[in-house]
C-alpha positions as CSV (number, residue, x, y, z in Angstrom):
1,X,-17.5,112.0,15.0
2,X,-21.3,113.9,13.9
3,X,-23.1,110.4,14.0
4,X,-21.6,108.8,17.6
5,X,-24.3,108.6,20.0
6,X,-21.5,108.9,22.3
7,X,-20.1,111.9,20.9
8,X,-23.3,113.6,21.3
9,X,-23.4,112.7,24.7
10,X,-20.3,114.5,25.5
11,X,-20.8,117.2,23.4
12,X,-24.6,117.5,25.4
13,X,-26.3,117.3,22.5
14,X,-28.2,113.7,23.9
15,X,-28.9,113.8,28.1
16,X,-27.6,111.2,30.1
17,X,-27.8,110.1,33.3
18,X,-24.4,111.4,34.4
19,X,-22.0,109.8,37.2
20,X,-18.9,111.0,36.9
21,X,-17.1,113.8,34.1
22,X,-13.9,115.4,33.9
23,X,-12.2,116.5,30.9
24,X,-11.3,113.6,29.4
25,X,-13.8,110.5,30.8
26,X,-17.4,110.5,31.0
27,X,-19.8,107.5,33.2
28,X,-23.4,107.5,32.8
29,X,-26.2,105.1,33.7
30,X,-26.9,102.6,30.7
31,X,-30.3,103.0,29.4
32,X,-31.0,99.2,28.9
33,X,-29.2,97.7,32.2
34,X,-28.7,94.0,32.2
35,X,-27.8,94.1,36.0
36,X,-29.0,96.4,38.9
37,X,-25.9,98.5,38.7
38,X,-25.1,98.9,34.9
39,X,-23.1,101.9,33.7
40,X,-20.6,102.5,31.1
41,X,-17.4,104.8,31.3
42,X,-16.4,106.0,28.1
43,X,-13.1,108.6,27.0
44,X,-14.4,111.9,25.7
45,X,-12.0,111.0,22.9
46,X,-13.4,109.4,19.8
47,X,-11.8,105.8,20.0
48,X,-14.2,103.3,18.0
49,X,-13.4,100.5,19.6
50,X,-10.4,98.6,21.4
51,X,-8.8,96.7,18.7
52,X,-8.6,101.0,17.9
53,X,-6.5,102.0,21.3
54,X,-3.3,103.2,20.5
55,X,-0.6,103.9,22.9
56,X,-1.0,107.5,23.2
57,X,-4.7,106.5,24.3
58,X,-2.9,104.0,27.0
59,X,-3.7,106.4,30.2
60,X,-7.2,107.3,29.3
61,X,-8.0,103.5,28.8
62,X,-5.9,103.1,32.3
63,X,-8.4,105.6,33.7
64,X,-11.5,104.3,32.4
65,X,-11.0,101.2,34.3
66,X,-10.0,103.0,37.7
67,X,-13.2,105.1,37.4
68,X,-14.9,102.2,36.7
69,X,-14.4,100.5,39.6
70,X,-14.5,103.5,42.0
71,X,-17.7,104.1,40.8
72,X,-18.7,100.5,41.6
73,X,-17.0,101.3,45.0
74,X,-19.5,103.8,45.4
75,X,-22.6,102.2,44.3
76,X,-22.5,99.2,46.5
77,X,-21.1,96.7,44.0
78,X,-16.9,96.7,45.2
79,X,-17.3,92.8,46.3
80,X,-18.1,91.8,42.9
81,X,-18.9,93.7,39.5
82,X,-17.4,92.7,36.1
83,X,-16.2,95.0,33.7
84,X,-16.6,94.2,29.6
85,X,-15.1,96.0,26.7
86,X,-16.8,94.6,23.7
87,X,-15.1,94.6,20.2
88,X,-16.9,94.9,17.2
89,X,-20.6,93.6,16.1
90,X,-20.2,89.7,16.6
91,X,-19.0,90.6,20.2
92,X,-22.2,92.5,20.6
93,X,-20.5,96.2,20.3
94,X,-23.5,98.1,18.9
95,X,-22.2,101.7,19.4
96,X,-18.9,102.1,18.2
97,X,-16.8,105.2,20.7
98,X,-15.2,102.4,22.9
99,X,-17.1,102.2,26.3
100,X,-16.5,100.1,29.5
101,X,-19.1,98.4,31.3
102,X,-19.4,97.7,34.7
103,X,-22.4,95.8,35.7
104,X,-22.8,94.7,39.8
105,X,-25.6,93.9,42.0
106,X,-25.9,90.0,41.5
107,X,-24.6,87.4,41.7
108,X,-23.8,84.6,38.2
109,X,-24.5,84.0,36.1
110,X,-24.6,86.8,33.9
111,X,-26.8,87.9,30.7
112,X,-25.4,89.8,28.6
């Protein structure tokens, strides 16, 4: 999509502070952290959120979460991180290309 922040991340129109990138998932730092280890891991795919996932899209979302957590692996957090997918504006998604968070480093309760 032209107007996904997201999208323009993968495409490299907008930097990020890349983690991890293959051809079909992208992690990156998050830019307004809410923990000391807060990064997002999103599909290169245009998905706009999770009540969007279809089941072609089932491995991707799969991966998401096992990059996710290997990332946490190897920024210190394995013994305890939580990972959020939010859905939609009263959940508190504000860009809509689905993205995982993983957020470590601390211990409850959370903000977010």
């Amino acid at each position: 999509m032209s107007d996904c922040i997201f999208c323009k991340i993968v495409a490299g129109e907008i930097p990020a502070r890349k983690m991890y990138e293959d051809d079909e998932v992208l992690a990156f730092w998050d830019i307004a952290p809410q923990a000391p280890v807060h990064f997002l891991v999103i599909p290169k795919k245009h998905i706009a959120a999770p009540v969007d996932v279809l089941e072609e899209d089932d491995k991707v979302i799969g991966k998401l979460i096992r990059i996710g957590a290997g990332l946490a692996a190897e920024n210190g957090v394995a013994d305890g991180f939580r990972v959020i997918f939010n859905n939609g504006r009263k959940a508190g998604q504000e860009v809509f290309h689905i993205h995982l968070h993983i957020l470590g480093g601390r211990e409850k309760p959370w903000r977010m």
